[in-house]
Structures are given as C-alpha cells and as structure tokens.
N, CA, C and O atoms as a CHARMM CRD file, in Angstrom:
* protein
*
  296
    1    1 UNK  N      4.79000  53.66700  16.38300 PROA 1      0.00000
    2    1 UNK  CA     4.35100  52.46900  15.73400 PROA 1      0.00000
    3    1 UNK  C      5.24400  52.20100  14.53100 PROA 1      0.00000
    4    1 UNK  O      5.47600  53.05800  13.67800 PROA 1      0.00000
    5    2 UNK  N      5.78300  50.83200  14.50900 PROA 2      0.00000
    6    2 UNK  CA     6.48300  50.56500  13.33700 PROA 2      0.00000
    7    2 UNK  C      5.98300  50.02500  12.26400 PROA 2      0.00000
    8    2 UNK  O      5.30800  49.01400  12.45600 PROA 2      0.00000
    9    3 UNK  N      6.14500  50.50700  10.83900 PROA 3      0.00000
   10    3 UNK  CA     5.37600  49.71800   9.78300 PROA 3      0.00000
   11    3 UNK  C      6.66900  49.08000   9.27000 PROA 3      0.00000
   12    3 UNK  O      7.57200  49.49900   8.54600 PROA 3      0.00000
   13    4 UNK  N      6.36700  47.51900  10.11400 PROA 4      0.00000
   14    4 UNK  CA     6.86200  46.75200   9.16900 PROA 4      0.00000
   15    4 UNK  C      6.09900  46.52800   7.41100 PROA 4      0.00000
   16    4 UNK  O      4.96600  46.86300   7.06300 PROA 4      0.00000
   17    5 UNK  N      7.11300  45.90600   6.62300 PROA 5      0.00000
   18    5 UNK  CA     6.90900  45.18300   5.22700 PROA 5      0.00000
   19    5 UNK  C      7.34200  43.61900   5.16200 PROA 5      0.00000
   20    5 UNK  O      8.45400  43.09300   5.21500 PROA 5      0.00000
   21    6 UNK  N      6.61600  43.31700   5.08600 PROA 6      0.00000
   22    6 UNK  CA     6.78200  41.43900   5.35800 PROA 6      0.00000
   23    6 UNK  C      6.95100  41.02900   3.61400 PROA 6      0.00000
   24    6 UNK  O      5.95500  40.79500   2.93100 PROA 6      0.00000
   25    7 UNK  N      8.20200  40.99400   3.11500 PROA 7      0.00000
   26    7 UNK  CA     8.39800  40.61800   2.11700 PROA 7      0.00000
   27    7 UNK  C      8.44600  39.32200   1.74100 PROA 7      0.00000
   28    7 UNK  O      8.41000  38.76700   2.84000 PROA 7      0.00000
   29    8 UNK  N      8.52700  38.10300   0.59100 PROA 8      0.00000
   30    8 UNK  CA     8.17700  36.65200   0.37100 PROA 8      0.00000
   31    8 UNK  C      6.89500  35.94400   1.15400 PROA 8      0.00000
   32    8 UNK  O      6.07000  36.42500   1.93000 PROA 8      0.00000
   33    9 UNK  N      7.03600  34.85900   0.72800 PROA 9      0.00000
   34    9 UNK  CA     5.77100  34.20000   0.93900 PROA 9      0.00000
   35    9 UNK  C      5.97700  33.81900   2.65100 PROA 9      0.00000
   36    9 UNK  O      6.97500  34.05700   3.33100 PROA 9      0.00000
   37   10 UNK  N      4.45100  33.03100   3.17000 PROA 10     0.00000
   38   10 UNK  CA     4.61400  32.61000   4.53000 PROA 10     0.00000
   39   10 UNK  C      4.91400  31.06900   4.38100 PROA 10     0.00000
   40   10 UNK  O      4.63100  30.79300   3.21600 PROA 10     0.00000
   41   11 UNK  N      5.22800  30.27500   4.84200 PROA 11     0.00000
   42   11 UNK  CA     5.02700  28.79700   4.08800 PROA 11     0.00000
   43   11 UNK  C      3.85700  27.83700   4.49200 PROA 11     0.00000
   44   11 UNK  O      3.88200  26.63700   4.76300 PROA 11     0.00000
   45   12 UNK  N      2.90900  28.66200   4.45100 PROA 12     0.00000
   46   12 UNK  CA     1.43400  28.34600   3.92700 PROA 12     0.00000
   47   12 UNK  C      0.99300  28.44800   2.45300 PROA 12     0.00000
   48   12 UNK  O      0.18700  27.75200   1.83500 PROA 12     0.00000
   49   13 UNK  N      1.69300  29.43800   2.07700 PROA 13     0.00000
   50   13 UNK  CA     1.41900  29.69500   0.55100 PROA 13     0.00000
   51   13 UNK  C      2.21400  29.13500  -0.07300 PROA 13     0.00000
   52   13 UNK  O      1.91800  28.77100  -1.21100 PROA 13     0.00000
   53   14 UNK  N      3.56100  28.86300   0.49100 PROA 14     0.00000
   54   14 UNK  CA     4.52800  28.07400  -0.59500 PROA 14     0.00000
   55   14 UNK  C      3.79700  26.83300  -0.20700 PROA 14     0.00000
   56   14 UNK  O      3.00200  26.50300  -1.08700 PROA 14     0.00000
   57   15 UNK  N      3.81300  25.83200   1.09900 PROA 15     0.00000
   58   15 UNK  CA     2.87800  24.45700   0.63200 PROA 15     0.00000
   59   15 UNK  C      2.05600  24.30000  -0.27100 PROA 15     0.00000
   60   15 UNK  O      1.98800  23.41300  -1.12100 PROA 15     0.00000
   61   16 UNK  N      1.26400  25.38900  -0.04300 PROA 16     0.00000
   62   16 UNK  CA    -0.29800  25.51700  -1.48100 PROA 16     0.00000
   63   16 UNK  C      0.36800  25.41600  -2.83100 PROA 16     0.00000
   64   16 UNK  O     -0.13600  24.59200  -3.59400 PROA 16     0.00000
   65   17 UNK  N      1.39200  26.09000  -3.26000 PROA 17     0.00000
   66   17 UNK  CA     1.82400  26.07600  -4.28200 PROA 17     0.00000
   67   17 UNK  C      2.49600  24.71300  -4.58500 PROA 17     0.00000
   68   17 UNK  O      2.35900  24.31200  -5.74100 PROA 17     0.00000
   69   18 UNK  N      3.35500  23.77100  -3.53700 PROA 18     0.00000
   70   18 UNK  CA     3.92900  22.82300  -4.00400 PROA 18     0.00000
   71   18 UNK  C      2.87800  22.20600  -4.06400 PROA 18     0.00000
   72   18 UNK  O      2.72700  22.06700  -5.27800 PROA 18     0.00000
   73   19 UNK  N      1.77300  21.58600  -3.41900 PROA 19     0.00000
   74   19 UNK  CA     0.19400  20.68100  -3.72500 PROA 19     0.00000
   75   19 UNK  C     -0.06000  21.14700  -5.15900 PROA 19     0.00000
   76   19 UNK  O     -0.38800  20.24900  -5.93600 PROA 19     0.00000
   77   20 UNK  N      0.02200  22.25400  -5.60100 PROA 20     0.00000
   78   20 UNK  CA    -1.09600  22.41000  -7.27400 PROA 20     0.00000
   79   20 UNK  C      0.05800  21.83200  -7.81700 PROA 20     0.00000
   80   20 UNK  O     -0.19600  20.74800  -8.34100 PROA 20     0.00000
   81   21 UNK  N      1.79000  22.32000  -7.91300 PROA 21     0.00000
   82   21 UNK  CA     2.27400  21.95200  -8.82300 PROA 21     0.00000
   83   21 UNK  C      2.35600  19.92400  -9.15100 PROA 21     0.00000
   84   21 UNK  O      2.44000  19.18700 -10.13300 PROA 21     0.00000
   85   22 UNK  N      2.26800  19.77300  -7.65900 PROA 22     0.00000
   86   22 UNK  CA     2.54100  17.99400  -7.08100 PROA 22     0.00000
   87   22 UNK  C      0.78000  17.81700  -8.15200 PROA 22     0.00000
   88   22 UNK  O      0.93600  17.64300  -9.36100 PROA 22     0.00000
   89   23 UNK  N     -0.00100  17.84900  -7.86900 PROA 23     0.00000
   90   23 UNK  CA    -0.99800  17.69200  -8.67300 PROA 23     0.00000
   91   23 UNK  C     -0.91400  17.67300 -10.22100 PROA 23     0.00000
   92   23 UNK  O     -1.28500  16.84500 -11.05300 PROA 23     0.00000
   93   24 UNK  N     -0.46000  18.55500 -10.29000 PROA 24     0.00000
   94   24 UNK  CA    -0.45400  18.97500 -12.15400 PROA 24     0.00000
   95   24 UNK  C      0.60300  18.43100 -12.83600 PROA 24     0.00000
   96   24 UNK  O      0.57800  18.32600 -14.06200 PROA 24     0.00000
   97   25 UNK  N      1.59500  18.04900 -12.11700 PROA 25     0.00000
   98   25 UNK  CA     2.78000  17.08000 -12.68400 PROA 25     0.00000
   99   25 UNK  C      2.28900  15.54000 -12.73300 PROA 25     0.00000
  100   25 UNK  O      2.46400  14.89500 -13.76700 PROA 25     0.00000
  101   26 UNK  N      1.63400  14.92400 -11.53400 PROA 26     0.00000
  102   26 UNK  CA     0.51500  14.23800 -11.63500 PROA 26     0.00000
  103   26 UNK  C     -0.22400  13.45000 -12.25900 PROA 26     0.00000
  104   26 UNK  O     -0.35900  12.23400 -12.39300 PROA 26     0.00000
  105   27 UNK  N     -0.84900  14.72900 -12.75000 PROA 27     0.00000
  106   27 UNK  CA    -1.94400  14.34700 -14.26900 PROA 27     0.00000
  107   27 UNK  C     -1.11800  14.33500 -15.14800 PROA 27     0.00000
  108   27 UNK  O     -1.30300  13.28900 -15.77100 PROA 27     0.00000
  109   28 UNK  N     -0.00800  15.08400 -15.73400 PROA 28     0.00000
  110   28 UNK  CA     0.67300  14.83500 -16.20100 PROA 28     0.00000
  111   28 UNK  C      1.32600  13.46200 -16.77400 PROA 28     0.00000
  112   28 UNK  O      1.30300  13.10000 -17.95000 PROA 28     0.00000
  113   29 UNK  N      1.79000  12.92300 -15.90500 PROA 29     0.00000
  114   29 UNK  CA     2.61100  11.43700 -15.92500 PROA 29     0.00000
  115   29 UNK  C      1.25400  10.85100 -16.11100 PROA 29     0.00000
  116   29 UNK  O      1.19900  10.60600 -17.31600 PROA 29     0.00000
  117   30 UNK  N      0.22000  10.52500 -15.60200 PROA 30     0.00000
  118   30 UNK  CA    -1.20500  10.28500 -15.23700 PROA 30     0.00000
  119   30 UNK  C     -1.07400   9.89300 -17.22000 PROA 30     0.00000
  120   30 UNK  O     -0.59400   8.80300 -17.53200 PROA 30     0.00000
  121   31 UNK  N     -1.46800  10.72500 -18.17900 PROA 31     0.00000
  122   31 UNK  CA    -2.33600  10.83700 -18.99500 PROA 31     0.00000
  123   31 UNK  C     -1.06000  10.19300 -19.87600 PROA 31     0.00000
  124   31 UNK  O     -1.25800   9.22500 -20.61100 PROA 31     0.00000
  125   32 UNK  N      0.29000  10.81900 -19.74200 PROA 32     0.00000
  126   32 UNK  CA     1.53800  10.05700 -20.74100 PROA 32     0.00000
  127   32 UNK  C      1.05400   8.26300 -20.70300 PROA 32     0.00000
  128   32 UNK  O      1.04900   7.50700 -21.67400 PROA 32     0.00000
  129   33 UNK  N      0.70100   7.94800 -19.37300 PROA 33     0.00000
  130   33 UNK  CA     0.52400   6.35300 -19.20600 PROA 33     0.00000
  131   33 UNK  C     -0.62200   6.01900 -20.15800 PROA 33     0.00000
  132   33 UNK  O     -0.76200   4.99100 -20.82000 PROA 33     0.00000
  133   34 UNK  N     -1.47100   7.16800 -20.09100 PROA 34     0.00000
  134   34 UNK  CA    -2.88000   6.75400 -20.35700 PROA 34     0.00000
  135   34 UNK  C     -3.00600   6.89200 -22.02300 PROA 34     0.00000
  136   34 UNK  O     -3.83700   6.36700 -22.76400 PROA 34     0.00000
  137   35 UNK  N     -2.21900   7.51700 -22.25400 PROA 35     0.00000
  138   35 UNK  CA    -1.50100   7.44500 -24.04900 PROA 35     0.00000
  139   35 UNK  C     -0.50300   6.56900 -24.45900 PROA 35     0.00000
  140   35 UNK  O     -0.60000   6.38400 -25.67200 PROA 35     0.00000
  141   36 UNK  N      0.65000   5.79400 -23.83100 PROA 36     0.00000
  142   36 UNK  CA     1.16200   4.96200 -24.41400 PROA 36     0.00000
  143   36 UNK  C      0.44700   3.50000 -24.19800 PROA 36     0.00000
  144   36 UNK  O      0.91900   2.46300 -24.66400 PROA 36     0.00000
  145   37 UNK  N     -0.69600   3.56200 -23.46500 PROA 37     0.00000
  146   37 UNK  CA    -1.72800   2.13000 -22.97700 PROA 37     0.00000
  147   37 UNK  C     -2.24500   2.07200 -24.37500 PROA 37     0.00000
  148   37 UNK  O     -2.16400   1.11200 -25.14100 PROA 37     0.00000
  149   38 UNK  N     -2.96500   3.61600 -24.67000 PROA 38     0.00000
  150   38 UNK  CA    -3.79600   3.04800 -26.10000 PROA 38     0.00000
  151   38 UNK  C     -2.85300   2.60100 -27.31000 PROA 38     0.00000
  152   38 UNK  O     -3.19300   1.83200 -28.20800 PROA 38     0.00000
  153   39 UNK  N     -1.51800   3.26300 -27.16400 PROA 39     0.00000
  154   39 UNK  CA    -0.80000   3.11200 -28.53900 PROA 39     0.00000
  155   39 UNK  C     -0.71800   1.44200 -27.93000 PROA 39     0.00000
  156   39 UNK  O     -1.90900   1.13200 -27.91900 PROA 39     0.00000
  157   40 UNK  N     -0.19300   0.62600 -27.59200 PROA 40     0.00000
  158   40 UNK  CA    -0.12900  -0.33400 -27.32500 PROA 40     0.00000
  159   40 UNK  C     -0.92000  -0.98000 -27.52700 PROA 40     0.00000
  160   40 UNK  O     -0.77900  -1.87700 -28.35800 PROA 40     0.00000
  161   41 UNK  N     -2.05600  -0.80000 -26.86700 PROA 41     0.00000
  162   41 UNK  CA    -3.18300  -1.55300 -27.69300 PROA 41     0.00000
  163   41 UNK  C     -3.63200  -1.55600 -29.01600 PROA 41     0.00000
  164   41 UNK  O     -4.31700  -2.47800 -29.45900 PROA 41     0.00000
  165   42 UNK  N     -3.30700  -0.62700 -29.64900 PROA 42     0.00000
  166   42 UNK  CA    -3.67300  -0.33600 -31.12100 PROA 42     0.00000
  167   42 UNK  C     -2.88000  -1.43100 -31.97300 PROA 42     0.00000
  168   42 UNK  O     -3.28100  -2.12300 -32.90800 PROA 42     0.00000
  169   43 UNK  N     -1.15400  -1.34600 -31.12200 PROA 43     0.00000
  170   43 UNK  CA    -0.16800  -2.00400 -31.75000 PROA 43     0.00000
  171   43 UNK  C     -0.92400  -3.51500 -31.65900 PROA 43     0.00000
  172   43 UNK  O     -0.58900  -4.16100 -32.65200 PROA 43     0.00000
  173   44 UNK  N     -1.62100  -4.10300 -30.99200 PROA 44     0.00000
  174   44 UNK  CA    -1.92600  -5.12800 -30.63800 PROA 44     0.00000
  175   44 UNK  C     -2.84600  -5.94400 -30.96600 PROA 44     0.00000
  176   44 UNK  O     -2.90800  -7.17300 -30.94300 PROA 44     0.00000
  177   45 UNK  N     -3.92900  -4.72000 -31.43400 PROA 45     0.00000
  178   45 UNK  CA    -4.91800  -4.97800 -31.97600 PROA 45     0.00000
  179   45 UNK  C     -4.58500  -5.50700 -33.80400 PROA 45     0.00000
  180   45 UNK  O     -5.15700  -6.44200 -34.36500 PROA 45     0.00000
  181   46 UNK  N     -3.77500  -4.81500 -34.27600 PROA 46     0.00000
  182   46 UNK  CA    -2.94500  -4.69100 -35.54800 PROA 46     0.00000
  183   46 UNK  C     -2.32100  -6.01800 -35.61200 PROA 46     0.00000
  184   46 UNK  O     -2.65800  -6.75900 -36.53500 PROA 46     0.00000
  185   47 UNK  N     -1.48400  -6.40100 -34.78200 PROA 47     0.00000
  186   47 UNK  CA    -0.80300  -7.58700 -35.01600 PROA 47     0.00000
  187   47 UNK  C     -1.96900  -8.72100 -35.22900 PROA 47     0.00000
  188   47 UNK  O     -1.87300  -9.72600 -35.93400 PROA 47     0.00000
  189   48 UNK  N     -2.73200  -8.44000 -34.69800 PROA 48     0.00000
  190   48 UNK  CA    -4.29600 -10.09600 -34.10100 PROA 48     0.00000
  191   48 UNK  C     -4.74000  -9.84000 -35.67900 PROA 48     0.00000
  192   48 UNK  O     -4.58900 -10.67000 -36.57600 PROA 48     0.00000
  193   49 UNK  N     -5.26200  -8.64500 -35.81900 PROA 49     0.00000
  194   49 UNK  CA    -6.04700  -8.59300 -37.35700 PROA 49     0.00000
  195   49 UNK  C     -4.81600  -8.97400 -38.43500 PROA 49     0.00000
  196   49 UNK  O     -5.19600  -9.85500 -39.20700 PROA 49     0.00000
  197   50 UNK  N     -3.76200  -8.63800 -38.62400 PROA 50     0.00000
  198   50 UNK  CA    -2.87600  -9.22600 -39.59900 PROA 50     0.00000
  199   50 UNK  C     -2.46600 -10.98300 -39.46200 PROA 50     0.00000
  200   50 UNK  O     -2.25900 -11.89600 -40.26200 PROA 50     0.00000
  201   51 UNK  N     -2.48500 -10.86300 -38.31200 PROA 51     0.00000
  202   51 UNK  CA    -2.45900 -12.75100 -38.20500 PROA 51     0.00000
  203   51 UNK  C     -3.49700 -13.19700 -38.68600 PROA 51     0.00000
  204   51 UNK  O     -3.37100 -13.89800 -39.69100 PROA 51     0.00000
  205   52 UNK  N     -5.07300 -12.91500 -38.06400 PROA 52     0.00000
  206   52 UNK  CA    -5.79700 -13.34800 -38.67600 PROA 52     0.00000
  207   52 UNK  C     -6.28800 -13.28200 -39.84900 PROA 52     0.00000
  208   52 UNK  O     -7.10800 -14.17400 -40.07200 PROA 52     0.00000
  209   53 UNK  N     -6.04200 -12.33000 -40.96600 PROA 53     0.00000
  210   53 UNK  CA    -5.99800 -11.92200 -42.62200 PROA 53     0.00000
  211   53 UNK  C     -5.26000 -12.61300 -42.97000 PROA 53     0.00000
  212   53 UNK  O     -5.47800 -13.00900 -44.11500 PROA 53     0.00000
  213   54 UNK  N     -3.76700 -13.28500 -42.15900 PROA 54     0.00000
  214   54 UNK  CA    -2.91000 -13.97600 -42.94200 PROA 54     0.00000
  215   54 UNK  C     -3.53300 -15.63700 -42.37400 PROA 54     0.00000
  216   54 UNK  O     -3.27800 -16.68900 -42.95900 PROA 54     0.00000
  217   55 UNK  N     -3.98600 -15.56900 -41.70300 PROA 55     0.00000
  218   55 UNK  CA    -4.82100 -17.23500 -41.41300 PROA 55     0.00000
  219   55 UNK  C     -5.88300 -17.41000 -42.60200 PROA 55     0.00000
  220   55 UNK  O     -5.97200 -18.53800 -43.08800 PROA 55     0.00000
  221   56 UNK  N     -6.66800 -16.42000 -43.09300 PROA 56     0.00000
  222   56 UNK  CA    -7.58000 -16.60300 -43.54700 PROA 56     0.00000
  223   56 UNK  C     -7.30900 -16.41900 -45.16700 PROA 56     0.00000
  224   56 UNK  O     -8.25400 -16.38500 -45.95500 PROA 56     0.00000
  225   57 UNK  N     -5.92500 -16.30400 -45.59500 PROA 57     0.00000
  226   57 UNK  CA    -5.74900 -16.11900 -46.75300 PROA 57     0.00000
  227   57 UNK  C     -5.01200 -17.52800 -47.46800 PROA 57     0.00000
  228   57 UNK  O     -5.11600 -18.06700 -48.57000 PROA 57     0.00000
  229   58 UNK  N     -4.12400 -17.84100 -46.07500 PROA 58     0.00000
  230   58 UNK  CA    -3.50700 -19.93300 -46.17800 PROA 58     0.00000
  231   58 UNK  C     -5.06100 -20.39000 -46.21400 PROA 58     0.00000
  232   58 UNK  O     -5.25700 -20.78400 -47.36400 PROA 58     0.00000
  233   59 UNK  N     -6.04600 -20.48800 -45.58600 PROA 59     0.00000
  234   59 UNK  CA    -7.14300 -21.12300 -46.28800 PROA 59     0.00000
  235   59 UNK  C     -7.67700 -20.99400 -47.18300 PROA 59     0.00000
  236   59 UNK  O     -8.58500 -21.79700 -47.39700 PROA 59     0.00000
  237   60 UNK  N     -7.43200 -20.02200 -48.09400 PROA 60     0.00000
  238   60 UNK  CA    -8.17200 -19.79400 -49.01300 PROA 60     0.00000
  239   60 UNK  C     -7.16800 -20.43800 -50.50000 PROA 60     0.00000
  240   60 UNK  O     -7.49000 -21.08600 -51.49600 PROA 60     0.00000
  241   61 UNK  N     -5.85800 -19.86600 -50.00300 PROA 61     0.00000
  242   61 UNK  CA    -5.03400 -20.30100 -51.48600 PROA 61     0.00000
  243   61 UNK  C     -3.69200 -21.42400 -51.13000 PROA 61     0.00000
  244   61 UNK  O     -2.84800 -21.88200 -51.90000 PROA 61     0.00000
  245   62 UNK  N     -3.87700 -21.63600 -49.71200 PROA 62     0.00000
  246   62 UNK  CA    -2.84500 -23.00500 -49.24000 PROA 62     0.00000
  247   62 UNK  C     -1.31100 -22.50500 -49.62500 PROA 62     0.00000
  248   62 UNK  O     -0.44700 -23.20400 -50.15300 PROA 62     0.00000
  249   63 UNK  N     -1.18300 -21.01400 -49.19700 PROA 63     0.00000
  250   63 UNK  CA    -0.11100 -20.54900 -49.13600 PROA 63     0.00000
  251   63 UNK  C      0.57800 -19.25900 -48.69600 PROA 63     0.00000
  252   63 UNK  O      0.85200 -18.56100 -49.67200 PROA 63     0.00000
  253   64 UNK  N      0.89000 -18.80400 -47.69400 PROA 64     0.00000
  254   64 UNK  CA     1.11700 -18.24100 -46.56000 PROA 64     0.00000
  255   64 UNK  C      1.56500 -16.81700 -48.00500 PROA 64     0.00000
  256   64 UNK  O      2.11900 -17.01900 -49.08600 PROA 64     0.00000
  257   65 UNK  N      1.05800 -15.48800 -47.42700 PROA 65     0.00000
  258   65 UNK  CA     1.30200 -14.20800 -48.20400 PROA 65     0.00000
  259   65 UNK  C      2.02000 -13.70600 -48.69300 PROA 65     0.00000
  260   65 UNK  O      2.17100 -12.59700 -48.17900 PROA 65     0.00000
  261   66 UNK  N      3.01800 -13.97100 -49.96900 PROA 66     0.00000
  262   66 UNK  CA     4.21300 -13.35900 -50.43700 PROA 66     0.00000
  263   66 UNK  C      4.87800 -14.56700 -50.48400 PROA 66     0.00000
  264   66 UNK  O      5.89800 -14.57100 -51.17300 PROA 66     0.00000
  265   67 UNK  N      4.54200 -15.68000 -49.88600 PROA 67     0.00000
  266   67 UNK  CA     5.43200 -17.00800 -50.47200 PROA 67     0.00000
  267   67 UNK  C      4.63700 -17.96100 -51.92000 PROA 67     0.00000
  268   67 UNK  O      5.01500 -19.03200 -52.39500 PROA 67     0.00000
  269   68 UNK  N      3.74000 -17.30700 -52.23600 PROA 68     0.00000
  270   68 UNK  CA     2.78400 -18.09300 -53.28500 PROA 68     0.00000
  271   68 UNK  C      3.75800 -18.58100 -54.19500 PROA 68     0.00000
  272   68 UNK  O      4.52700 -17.69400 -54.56500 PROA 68     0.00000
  273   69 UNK  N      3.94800 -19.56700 -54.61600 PROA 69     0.00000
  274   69 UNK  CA     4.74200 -19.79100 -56.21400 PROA 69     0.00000
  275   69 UNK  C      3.67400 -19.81600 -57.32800 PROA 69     0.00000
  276   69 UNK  O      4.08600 -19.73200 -58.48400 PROA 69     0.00000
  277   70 UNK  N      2.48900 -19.91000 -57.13300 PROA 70     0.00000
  278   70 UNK  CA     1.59200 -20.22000 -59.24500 PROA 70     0.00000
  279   70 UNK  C      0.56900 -18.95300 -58.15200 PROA 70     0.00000
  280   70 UNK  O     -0.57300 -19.05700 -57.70500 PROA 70     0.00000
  281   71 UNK  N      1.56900 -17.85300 -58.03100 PROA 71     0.00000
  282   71 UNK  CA     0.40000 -16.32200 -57.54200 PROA 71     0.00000
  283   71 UNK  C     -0.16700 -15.74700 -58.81400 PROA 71     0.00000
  284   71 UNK  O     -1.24000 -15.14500 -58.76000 PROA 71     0.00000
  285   72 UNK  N      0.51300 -15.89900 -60.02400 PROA 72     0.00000
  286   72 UNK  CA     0.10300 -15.86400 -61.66400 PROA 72     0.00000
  287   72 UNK  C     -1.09500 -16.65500 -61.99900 PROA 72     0.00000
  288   72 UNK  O     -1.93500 -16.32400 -62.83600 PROA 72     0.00000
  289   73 UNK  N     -1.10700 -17.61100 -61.36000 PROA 73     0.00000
  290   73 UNK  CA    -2.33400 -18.88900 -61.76300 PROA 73     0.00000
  291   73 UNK  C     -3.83500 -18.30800 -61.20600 PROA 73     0.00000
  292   73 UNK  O     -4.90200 -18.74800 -61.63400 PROA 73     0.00000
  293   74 UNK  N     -3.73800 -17.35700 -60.28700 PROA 74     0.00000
  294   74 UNK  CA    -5.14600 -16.61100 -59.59300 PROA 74     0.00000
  295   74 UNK  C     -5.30100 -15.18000 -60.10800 PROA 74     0.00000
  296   74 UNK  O     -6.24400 -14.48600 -59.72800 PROA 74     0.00000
C-alpha cells in the first residue's frame, strides 16, 4: 500500500477562497461609495445653508456679505 501525501489545495478550496476574498473586496468598494455619497452630501448641504444665510442677510441690510460699504453704520 502506498501512502501518498497530497500536497496544495484541491480547487474547491481555492474557489472558496477566491468567493470570500471577491466578497470582502466588495464591501470594500461597497462602503468607499457609501462614504464619499455622505461627504458629498454634507458638501451640499453646506453650500444650500450658506446661500441661504447669505439670502437672508441681503434682506436684512440690502447688501450682499463682505461687500457692505456704511458696515460701520450697524
């Protein structure tokens, strides 16, 4: 009787292994998207509220923020 030694994998186990890594690279890219969505929106949200602080400040003194000329007079 011969005892073989069956050395490396069968490629059942290497498929298994490329599926977890194909998965986990995945989520990976997955969550990078899902983090530059919020920075973006944040950026976006920022621009709307500064437009609108600067809308609401021409109504108040009839002169757009840092261009005031009589900004001494308030």
């Amino acid at each position: 009787m011969l005892n073989r030694i069956n050395k490396g994998f069968s490629l059942v186990e290497l498929s298994i292994a490329l599926v977890i890594i194909g998965i986990i690279s995945a989520s990976i890219v997955g969550g990078r998207q899902v983090s530059n969505q919020s920075k973006l929106r944040v950026v976006i949200s920022e621009f709307i509220m500064i437009d609108t602080q600067s809308a609401a400040f021409y109504g108040v003194f009839k002169a757009r923020p840092g261009d005031m000329t009589n900004a001494y007079d308030f």
